[in-house]
Structures are given as structure tokens and as C-alpha cells.
Backbone bond lengths (Angstrom), bond angles and torsions (degrees), N, CA, C in turn:
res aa  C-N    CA-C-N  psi(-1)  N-CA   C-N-CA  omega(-1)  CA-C   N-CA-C  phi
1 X - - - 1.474 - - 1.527 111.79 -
2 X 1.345 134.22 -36.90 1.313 147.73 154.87 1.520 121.33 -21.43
3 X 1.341 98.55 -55.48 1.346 119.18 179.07 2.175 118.62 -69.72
4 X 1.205 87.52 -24.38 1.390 108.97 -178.28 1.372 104.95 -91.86
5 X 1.351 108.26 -48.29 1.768 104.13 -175.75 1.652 85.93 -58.05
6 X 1.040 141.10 -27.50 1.794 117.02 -156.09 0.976 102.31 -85.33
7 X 1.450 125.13 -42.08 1.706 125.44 168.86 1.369 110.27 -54.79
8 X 0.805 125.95 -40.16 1.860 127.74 -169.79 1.515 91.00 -76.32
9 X 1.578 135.49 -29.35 1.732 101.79 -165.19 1.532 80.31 -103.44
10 X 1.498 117.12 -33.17 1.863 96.19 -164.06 1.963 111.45 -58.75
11 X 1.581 91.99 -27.67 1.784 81.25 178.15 1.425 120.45 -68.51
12 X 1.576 112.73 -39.46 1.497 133.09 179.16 1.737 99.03 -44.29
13 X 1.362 116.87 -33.49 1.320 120.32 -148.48 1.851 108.95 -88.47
14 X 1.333 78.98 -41.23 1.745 104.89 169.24 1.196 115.79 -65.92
15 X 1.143 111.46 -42.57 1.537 114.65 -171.89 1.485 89.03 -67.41
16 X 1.339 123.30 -60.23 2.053 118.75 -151.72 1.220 84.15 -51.17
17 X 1.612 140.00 -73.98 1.264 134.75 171.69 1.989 113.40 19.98
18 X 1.330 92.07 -70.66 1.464 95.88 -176.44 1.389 116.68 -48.59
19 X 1.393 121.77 -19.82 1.486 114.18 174.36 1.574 115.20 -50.25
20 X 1.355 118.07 -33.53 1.492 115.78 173.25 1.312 138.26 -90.54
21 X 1.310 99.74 11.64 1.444 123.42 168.85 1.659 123.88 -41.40
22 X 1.932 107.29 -52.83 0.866 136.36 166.81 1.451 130.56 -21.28
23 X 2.112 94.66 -53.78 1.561 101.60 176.50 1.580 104.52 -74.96
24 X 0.900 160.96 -18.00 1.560 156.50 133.46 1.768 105.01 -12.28
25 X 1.242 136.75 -53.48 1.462 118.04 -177.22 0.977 119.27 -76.36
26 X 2.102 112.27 5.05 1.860 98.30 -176.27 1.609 94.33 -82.77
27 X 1.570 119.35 -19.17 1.478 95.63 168.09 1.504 139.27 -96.40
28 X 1.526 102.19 34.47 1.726 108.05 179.31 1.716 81.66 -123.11
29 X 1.452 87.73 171.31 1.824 114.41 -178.80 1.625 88.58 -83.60
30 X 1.587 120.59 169.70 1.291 108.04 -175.97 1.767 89.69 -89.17
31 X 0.823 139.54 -6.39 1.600 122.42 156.17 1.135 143.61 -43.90
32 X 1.039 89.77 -47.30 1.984 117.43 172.49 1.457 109.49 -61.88
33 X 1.794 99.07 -41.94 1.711 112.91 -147.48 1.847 90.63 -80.27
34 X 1.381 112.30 -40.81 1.687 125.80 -168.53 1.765 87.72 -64.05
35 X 1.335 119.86 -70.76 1.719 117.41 -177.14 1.104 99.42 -35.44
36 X 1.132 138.83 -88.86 1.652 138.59 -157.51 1.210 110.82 -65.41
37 X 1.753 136.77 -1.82 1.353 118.61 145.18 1.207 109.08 -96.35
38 X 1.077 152.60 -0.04 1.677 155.41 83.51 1.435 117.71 62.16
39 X 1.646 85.98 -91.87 1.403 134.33 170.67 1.536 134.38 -55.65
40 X 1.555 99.06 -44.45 1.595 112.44 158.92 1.356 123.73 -95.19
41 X 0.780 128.50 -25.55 1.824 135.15 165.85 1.896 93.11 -72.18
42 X 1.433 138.69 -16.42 1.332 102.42 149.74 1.546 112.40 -91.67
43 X 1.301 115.17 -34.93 1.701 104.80 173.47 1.470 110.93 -49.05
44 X 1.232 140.75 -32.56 1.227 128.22 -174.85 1.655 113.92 -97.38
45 X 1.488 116.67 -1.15 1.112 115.59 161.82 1.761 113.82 -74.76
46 X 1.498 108.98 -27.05 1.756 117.50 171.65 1.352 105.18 -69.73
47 X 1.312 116.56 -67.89 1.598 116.41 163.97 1.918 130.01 -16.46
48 X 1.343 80.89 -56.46 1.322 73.80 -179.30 1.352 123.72 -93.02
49 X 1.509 112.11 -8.92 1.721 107.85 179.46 1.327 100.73 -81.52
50 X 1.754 120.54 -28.41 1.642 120.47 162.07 1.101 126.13 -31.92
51 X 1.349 94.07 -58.47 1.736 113.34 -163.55 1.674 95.81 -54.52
52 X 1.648 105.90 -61.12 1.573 98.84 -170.95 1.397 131.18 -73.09
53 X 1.162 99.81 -4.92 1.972 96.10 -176.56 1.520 90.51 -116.01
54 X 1.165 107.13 -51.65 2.105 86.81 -179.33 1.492 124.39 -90.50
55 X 1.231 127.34 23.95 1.673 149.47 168.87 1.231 116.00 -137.16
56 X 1.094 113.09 -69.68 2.158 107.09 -160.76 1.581 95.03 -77.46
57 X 0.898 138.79 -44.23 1.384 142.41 -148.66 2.143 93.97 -87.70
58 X 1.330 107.73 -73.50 0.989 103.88 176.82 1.863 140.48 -27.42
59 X 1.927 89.40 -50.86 1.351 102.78 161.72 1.278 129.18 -75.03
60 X 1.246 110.10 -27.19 1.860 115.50 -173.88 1.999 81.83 -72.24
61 X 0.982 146.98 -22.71 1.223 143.85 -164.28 1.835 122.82 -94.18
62 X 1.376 94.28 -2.63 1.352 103.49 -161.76 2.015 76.84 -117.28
63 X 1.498 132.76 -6.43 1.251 115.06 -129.53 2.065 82.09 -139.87
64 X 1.444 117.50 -29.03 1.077 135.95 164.34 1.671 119.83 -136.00
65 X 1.562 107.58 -177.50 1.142 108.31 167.63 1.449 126.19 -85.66
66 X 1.477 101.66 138.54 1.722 105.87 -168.03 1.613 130.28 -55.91
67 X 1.621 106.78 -15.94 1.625 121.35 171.15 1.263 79.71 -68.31
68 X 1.387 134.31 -92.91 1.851 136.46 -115.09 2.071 76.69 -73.24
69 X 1.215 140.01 -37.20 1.427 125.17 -157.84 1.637 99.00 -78.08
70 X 1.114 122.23 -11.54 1.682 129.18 -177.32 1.516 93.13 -74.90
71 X 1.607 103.25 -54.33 1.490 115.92 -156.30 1.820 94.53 -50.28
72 X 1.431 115.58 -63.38 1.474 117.62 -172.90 1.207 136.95 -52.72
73 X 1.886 84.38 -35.86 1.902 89.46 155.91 1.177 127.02 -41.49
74 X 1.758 92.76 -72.69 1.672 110.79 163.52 2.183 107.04 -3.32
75 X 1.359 87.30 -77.61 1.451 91.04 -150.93 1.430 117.38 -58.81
76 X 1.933 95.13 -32.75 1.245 105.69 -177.89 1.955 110.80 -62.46
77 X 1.370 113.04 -18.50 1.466 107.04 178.68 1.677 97.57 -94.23
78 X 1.147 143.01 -16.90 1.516 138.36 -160.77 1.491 87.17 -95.51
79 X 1.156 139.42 -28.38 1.694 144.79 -172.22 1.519 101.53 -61.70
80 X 1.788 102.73 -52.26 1.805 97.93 -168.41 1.799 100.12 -70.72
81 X 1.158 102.63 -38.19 1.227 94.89 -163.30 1.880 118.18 -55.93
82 X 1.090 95.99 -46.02 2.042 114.67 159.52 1.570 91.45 -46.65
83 X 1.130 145.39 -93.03 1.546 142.69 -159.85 1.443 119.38 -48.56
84 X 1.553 110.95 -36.54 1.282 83.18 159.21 1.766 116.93 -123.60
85 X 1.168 118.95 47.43 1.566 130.65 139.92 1.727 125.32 -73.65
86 X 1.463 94.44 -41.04 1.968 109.61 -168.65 1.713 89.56 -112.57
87 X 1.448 138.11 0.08 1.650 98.23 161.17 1.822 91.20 -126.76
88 X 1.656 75.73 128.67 1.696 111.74 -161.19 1.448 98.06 -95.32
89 X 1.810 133.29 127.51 1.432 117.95 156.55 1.522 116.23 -70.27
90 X 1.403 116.00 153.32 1.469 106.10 -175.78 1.579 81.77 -104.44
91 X 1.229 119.59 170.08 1.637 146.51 177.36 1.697 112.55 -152.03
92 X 1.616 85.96 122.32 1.423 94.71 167.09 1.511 101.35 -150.90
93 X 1.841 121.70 178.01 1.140 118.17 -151.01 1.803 75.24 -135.09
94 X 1.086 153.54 15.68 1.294 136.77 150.92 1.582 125.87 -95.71
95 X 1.281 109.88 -10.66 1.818 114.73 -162.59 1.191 103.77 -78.73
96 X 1.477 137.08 127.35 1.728 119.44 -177.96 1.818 88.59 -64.17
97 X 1.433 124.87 -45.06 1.369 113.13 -175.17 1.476 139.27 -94.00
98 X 1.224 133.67 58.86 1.518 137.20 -150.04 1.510 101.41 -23.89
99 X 1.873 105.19 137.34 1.571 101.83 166.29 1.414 111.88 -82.63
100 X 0.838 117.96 32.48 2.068 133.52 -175.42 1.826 88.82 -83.64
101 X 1.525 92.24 -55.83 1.671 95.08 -138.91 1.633 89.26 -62.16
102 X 0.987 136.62 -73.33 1.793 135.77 142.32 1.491 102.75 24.22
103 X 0.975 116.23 -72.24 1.863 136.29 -139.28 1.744 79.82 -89.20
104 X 1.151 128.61 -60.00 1.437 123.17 173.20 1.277 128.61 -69.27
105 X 1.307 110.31 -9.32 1.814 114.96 152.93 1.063 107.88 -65.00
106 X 1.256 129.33 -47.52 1.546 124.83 -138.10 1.639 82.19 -114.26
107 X 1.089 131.66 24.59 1.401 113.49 171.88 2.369 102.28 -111.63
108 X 1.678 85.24 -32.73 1.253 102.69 171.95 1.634 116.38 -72.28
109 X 0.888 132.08 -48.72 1.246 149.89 137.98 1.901 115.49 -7.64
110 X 1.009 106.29 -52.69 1.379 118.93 -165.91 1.762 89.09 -89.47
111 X 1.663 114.65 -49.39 1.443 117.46 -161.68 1.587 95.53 -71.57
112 X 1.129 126.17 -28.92 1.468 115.51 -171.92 1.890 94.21 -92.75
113 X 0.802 113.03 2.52 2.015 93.08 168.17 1.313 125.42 -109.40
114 X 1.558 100.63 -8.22 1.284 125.40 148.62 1.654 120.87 -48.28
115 X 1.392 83.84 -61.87 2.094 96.98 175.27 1.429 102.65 -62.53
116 X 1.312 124.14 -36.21 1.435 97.77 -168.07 1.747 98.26 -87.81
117 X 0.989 116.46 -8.48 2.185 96.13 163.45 1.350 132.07 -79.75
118 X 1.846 92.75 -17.94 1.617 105.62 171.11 1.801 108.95 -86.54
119 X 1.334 103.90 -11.98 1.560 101.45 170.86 1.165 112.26 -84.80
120 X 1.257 129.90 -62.34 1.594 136.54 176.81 1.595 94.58 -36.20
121 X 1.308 134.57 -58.45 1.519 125.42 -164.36 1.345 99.20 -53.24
122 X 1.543 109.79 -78.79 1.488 125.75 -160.11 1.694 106.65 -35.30
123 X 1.479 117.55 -59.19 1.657 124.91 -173.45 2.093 93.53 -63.46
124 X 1.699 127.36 -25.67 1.361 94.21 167.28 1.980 108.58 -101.24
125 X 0.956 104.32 28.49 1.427 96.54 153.96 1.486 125.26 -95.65
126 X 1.268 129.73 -33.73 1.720 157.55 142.73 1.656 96.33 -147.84
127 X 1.369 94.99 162.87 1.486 135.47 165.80 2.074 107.10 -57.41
128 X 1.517 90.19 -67.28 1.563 95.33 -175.11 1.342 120.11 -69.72
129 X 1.282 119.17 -9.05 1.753 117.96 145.59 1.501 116.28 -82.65
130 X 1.434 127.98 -31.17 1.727 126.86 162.85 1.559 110.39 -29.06
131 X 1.603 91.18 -50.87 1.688 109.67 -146.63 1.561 85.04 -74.18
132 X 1.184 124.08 -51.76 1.677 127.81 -167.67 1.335 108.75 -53.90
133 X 1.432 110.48 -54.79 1.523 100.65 171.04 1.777 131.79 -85.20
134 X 1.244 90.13 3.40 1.746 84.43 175.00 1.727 98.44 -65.61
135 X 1.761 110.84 -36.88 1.396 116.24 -155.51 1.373 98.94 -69.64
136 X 1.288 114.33 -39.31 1.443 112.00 -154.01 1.595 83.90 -63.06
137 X 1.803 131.17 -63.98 0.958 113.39 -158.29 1.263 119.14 -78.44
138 X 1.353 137.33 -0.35 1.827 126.78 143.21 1.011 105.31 -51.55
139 X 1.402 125.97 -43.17 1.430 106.86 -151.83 2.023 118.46 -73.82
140 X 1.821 90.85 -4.09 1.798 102.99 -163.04 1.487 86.58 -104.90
141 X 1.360 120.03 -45.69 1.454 115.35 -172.23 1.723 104.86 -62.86
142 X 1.268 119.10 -56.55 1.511 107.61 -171.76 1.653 117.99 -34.03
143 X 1.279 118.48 -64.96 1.817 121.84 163.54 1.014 105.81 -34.94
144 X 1.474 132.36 -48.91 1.400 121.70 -161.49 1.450 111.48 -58.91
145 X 1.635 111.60 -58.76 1.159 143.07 -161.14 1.420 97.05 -28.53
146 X 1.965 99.66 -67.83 1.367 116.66 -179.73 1.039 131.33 -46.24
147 X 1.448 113.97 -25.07 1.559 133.03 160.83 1.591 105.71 -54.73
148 X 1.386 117.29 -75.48 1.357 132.74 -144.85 1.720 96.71 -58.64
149 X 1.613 117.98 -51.13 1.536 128.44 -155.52 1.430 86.15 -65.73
150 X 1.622 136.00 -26.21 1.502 120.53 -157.21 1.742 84.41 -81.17
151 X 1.491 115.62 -49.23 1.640 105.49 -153.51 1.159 109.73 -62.62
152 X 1.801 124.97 -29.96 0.805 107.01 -138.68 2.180 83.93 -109.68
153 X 1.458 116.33 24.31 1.074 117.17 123.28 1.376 146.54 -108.80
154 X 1.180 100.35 18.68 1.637 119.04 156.76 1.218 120.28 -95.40
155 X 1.663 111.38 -23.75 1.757 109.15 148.34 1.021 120.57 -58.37
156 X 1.213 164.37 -4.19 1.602 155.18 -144.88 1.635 114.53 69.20
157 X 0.949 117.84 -0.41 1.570 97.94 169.02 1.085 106.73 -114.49
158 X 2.062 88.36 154.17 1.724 118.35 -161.16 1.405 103.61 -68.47
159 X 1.585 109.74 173.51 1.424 101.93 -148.89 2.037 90.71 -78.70
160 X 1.390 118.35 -30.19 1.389 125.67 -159.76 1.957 81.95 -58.64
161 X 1.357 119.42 -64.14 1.507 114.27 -164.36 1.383 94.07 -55.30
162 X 1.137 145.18 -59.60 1.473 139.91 -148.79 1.707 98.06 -61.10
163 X 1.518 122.45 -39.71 1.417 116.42 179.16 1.517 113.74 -72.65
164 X 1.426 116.89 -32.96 1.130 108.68 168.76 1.335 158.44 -62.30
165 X 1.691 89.46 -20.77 1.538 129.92 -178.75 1.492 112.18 -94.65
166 X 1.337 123.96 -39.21 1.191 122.31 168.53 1.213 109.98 -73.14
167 X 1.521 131.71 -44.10 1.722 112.13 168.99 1.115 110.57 -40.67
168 X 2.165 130.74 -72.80 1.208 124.73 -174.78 1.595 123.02 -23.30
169 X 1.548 95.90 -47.50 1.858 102.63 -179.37 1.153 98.97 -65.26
170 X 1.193 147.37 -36.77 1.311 138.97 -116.48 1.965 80.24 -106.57
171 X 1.512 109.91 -54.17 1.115 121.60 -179.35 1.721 125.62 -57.50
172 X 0.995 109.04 0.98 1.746 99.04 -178.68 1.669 82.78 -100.14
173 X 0.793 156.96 34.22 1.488 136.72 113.51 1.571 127.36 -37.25
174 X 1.204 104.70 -41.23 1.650 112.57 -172.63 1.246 99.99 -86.35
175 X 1.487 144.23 -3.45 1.317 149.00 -178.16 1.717 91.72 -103.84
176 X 1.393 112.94 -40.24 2.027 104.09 -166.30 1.826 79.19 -77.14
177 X 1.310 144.85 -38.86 1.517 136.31 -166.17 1.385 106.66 -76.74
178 X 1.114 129.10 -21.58 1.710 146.63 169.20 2.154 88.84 -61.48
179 X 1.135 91.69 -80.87 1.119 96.53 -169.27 1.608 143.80 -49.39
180 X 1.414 101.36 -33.07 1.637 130.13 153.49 1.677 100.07 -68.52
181 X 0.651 136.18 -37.83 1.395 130.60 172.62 1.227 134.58 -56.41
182 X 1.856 101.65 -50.13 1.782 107.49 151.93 1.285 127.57 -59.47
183 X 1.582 104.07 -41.60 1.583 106.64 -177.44 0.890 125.03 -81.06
184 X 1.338 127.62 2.70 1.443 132.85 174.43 1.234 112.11 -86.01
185 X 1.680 110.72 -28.69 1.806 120.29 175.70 1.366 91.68 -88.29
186 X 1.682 143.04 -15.56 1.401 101.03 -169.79 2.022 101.89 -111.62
187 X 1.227 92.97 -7.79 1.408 109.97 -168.43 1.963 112.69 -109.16
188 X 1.318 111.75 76.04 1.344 106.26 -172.42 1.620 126.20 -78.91
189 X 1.588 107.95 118.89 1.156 115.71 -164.89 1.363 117.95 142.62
190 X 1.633 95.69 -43.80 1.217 117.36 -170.12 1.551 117.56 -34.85
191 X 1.444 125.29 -50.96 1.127 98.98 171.61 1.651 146.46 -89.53
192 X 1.228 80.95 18.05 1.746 107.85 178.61 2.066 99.05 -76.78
193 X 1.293 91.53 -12.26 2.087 102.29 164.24 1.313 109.66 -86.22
194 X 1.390 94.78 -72.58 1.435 108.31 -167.98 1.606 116.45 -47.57
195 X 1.107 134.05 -29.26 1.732 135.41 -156.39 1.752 97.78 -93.37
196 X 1.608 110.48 -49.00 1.577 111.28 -175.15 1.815 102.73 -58.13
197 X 1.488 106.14 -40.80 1.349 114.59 170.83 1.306 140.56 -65.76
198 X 1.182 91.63 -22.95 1.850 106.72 165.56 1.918 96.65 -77.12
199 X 1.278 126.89 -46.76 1.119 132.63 179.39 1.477 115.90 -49.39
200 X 1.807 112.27 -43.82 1.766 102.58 167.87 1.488 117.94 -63.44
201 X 1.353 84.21 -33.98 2.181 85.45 -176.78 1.452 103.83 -55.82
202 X 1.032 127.90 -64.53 1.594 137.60 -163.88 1.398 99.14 -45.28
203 X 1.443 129.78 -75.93 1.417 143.98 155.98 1.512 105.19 -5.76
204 X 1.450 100.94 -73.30 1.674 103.12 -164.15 1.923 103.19 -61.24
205 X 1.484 110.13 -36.14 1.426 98.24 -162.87 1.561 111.01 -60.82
206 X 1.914 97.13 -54.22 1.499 101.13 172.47 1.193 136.22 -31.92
207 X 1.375 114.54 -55.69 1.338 142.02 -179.79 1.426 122.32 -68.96
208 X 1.305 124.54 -18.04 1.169 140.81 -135.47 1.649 96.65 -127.41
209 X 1.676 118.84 -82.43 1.302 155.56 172.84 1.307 99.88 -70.12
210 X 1.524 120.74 -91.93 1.461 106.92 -158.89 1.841 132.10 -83.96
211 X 1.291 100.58 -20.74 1.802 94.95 153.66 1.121 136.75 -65.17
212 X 1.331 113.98 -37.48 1.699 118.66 176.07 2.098 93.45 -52.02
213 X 1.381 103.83 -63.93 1.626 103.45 -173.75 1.780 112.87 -48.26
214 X 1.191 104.94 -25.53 1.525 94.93 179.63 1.822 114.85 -86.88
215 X 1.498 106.91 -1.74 1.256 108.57 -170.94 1.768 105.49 -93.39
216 X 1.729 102.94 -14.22 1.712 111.03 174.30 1.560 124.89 -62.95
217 X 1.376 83.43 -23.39 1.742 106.14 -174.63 1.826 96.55 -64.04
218 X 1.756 98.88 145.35 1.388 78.88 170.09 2.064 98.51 -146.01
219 X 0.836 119.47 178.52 1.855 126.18 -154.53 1.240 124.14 51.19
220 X 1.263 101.19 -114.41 1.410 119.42 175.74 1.532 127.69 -46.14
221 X 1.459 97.35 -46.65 1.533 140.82 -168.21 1.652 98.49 -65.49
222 X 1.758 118.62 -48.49 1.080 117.63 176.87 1.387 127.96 -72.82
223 X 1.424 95.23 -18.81 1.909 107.38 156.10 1.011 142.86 -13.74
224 X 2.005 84.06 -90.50 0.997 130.72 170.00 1.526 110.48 -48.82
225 X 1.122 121.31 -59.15 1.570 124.78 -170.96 1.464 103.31 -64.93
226 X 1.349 124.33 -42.04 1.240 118.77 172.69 1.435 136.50 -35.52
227 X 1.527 97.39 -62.61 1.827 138.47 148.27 1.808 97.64 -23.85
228 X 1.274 106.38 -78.16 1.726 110.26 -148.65 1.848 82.23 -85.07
229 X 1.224 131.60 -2.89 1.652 102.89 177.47 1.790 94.82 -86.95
230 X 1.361 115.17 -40.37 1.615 105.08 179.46 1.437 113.96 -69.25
231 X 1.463 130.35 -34.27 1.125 134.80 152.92 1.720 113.69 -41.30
232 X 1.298 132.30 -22.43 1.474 117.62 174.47 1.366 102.48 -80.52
233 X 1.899 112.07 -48.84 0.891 123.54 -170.02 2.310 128.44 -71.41
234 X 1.459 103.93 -7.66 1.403 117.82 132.38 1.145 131.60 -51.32
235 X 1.385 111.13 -65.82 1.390 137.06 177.09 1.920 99.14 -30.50
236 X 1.339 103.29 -79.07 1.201 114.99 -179.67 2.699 116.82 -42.78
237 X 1.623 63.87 -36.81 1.639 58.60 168.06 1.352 125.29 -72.45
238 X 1.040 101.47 -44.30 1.800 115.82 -168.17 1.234 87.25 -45.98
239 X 1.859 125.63 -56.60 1.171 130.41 -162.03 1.731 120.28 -31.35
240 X 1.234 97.60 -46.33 1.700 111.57 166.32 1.235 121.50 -36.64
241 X 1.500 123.86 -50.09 1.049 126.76 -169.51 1.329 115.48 -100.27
């Protein structure tokens, strides 16, 4: 278990990391900055449909029965869809600080402590499913990141708060991997939930969030995205072996 707790905090640790990703687009034009989240929002749309049909799904299947691991999927994709139906940005044109940018902390915030209970499970079910899904979820958070640091200086905050605030979000991962970690020693089974359920999320985000965006793209551009979404989704195979 020793050996596992280190994988579960060093990924948790890496991942918060990504909160500073953000300051990286104050030095591209937003042209550059939109292409290269482009590019990875389709690699992580491969990533993550990898992760769930040839990792989380597979193992939760070898580990329970394949009805009740459908069932969790199930929920785990009907969950995102509830979160982002009922948390609404508000918009207004007088606040120097939008209550959006707030409302999208704390929505990120919640989504990344989520990841870290589906990480803590997955790395104590094996290591080489840990490792699969730490990637899948760098590979969805990095785009995001780049997303989040722009809005949430198009909300009104300065660029020093906007870096600071997205680490904090970025960081309750290592608190949801803290936490999957106890409950997995005090709660047996537990991650025989958590992994099919990390598997609806992945599903729903891809499918949901990042394909529709790769379908806006149009020529060349749709290629390309084509290319690097099966290219994540290789990626994820090789992982197997």
C-alpha cells in the first residue's frame, strides 16, 4: 500500500501543477493559444474514450459484474450531465468582478476532487490503470486550464489572483486522492464504484464537451483533429501493453 500511496499523491501533485499552465497563453497571440487548445482538447478527447473502454471499464469488469459496472458508468455519465445543467454562470456588464468566475472555481474545484477519488481507487486497483488514468486526466485538464486562466481574466481578476485561484482549484485533487485513499481502506469495495464511475465521466466529457468542439473545426483543421483524436486514442492502447 506504501508504494501506491506514492503514486496516488505524486500524480495528485502533478496534476495541481496544471493550475499554472494558464500563465503560458499570456505569451502566445490568442490564435496560437485557441490552435494549441485545438489540438489537445482532441488528443484528450482519444485519451479519454481510451481510458474508459480499454482501462476503467475493462478492469472494473474483470473485478465485478458487468451489469452493476454498466450501472456506475451509467451514473457516473448522468452525474456530469446534472452539474453542468444546474450550475448556471451568471453575467452581468457592471461588476468589476463577474460572479461567473467564482461559480467556475467552485465548479472546477469540486470536478477535480472528484478526480482525485477516482485516482486514488484506480492506482489501488493496479498501478498500470493509475498510470492510464492520471494521463487521460492531464491530458483533459491541460486544455481546460487554458480555457479557465483566459475567463477567469475576462472575469475581472488580476492576472496574480487568477494564478492563484486556479492552482487552489487545481489543487483539491490531492485532498479528493487523500480521501479515496482512506476510503478505500475503510470502505471495502469501494473502488469497484468509483473506477466504472470515473469511466461515465470520461465518456460523458469526451462525448459531450470535447467532440462537439472538434466537429467546429473545419478543412485542414478537421484533419488534423481527427489525426491527434485517434492518435490519443492509440496512445491509450499501446498503454495496455
Amino acid at each position: 500500500m506504501a508504494g501506491e500511496f506514492l503514486w496516488i499523491i505524486g500524480s495528485a501533485i502533478l496534476d495541481s501543477l496544471l493550475g499554472f499552465v494558464g500563465v503560458f497563453s499570456l505569451w502566445l497571440s490568442k490564435k496560437n493559444a485557441d490552435k494549441i487548445a485545438h489540438v489537445l482538447m482532441a488528443f484528450a478527447a482519444g485519451t479519454l474514450l481510451g481510458g474508459a473502454f480499454l482501462h476503467l471499464l475493462p478492469e472494473s469488469m474483470e473485478q465485478s459484474d458487468p451489469e452493476s459496472v454498466l450501472l456506475f458508468a451509467m451514473a457516473g455519465f448522468i452525474l456530469f450531465i446534472f452539474l453542468e445543467a444546474y450550475v448556471h454562470w451568471h453575467h452581468c456588464k457592471k461588476c468589476d468582478i463577474h460572479p461567473f468566475s467564482y461559480v467556475m472555481l467552485a465548479g472546477d474545484a469540486l470536478h477535480n476532487f472528484l478526480g482525485g477519488l477516482v485516482l486514488a481507487a484506480s492506482f489501488l486497483v493496479s498501478i498500470p490503470l493509475g498510470i492510464a488514468t492520471i494521463i487521460a486526466i492531464i491530458a483533459h485538464e491541460l486544455p481546460q486550464q487554458l480555457g479557465i486562466f483566459g475567463v477567469l481574466l475576462k472575469g475581472g481578476l488580476s492576472r496574480n489572483k487568477a494564478i492563484i485561484y486556479s492552482f487552489l482549484a487545481q489543487s483539491t485533487i490531492i485532498l479528493g486522492a487523500l480521501a479515496g485513499y482512506v476510503l478505500t481502506g475503510m470502505i471495502e469495495g469501494i473502488s469497484m464504484f468509483l473506477v466504472p464511475f470515473a469511466a461515465g465521466n470520461f465518456i460523458y466529457i469526451a462525448a459531450s464537451d470535447l467532440i462537439p468542439e472538434m466537429h467546429k473545426s473545419k478543412g485542414r483543421e478537421k484533419i488534423i483533429s481527427l489525426f491527434v483524436f485517434f492518435l490519443g486514442l492509440a496512445f491509450m492502447w499501446l498503454l495496455k501493453f
